[in-house]
N, C-alpha and C positions, 0 to 999 in steps of 0.2 A: 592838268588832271583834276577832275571834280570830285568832291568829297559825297561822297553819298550816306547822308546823314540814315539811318534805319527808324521805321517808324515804331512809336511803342507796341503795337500790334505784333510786329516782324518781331524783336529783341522778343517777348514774351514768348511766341512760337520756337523760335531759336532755343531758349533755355527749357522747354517743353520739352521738345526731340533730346538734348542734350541729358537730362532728366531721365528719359524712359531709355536712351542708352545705356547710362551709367547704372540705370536699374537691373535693365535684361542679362550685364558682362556679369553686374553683382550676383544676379539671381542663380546663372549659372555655374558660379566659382560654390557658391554655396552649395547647391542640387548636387554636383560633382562631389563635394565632403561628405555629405550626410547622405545623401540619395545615388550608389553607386548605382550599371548598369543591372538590370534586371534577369541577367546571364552570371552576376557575379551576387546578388541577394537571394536569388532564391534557388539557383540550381546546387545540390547540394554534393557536397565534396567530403567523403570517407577522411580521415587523418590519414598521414604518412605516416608509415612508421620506420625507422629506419636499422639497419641489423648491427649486431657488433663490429662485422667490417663491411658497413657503412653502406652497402648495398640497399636499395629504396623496396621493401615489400609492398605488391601490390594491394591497393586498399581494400579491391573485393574478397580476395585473397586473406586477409585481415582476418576482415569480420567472417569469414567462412569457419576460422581457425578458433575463431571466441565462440562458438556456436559451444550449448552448454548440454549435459548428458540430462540432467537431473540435481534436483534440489530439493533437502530434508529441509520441512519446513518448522518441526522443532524444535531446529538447533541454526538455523539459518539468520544471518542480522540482518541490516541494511544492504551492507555490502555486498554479501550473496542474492536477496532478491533484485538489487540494481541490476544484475545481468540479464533479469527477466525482461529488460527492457520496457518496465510498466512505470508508470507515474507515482511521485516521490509520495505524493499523498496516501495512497493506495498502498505502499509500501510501511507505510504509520501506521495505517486500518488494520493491516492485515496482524504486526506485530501487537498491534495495540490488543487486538480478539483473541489473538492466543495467549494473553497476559491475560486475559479476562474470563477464558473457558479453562486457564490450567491445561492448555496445551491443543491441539487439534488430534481430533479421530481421525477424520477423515480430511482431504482436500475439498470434498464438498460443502464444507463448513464453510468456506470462503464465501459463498454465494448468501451465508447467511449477512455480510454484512451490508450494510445498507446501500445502496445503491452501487455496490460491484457492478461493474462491467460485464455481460456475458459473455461478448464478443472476447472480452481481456482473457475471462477464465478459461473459456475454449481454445484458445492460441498456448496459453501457459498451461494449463494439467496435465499435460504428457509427461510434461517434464517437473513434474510435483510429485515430492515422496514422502511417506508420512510415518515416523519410527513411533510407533502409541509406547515402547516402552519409556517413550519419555514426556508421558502425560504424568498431570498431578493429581491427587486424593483431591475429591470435592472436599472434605471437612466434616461428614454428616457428624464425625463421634467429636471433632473438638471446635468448628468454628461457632460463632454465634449466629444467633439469628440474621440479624444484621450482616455478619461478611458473606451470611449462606447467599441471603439476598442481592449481591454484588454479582453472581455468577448470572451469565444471559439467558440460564434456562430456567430459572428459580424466579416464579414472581413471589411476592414480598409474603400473600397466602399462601403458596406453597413452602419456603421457607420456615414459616410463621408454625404449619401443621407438622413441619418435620423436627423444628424445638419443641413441641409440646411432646410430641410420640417419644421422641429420646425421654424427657423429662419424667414422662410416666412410665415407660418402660426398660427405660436403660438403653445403654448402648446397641448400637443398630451390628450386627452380626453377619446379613448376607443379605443376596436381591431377595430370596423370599421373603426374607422379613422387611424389608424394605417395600418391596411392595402392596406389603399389607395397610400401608397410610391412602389411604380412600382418596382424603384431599387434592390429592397428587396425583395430576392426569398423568395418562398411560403414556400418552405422548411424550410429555417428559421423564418419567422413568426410562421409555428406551433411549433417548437422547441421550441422557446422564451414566447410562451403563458402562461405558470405559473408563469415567470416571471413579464411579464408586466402586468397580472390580479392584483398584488400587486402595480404596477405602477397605476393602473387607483382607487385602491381603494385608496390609498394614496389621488390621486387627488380627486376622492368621497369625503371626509374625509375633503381634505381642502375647497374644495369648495360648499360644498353642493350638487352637481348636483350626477345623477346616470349614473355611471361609463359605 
């Protein structure tokens, strides 16, 4: 029997192939962990849910059943806009502006924030409802200049002209009198109008007179 010595050419190509084997088994033990097939990543599967006696509810069936009537948006948290099925962000914005305007008038205020989604707001406003008895007082008779300026309809001028007008004349009484501040586009007096209708009943209220 002859020994057949391999040359170092052979030995090298040998541990080559041997290499790119032991590569390809590894490559795909890996791809298989992290990289399932592409039937099980991306085709999307409803949750099960399962009944008190244990019976499987079907998943389309599910979400047919969570379909929502409506939603008061000034009394609404997180967790009631989450069913809108909109982006958690958007969900921040939205609570954040009506922390900031004292409450929402309208649903359409929503489009005031910055870069809302139309497409979002058109799928959700049906099912948006809006109770204005539970907006807040702008503040015209007690905030300061400054917190008036915090409201999104108030720039810092128009604020700045509605503490001098109180200052000189006293406490603001109703929209006509209110509207008699020059400074103050028209555009913003009708915007501000549900607000301050709680501003003059407030003062109704303390003072007897009609608002």
């Amino acid at each position: 029997m002859n020994n057949q010595v391999l040359s170092r050419d052979q030995r090298v190509s040998i541990l080559i192939w041997i290499s790119l084997a032991a590569f390809y088994l590894t490559y795909k033990e890996i791809a298989a962990f992290y990289y399932p097939t592409s039937s099980i990543v991306f085709q999307y599967a409803p949750p099960v849910t399962v009944n008190a006696d244990s019976s499987i509810v079907n998943p389309q069936e599910y979400f047919t059943k969570e379909k929502i009537t409506s939603i008061e948006i000034n009394s609404a948290d997180s967790n009631d806009l989450i069913k809108l099925k909109i982006p958690s962000y958007l969900i921040s914005k939205i609570l954040l502006y009506r922390d900031q305007l004292g409450g929402y008038a309208s649903s359409f205020q929503l489009l005031e924030i910055y870069h809302f989604p139309e497409n979002i707001f058109e799928r959700i406003h049906p099912l948006l409802k809006v109770n204005i008895d539970l907006i807040q007082p702008l503040g015209i008779n007690s905030k300061s200049e400054e917190e008036m300026t915090l409201h999104p309809y108030l720039s810092y001028k128009e604020a700045k002209a509605l503490a001098l007008y109180r200052k000189n004349n006293g406490l603001i009484q109703n929209q006509e009198e209110f509207d008699k501040i020059i400074a103050i586009a028209t555009e913003t007096k009708d915007r501000l109008k549900p607000y301050l209708a709680k501003d003059f009943q407030s003062y109704a209220n303390t003072t007897g007179k009609s608002p």
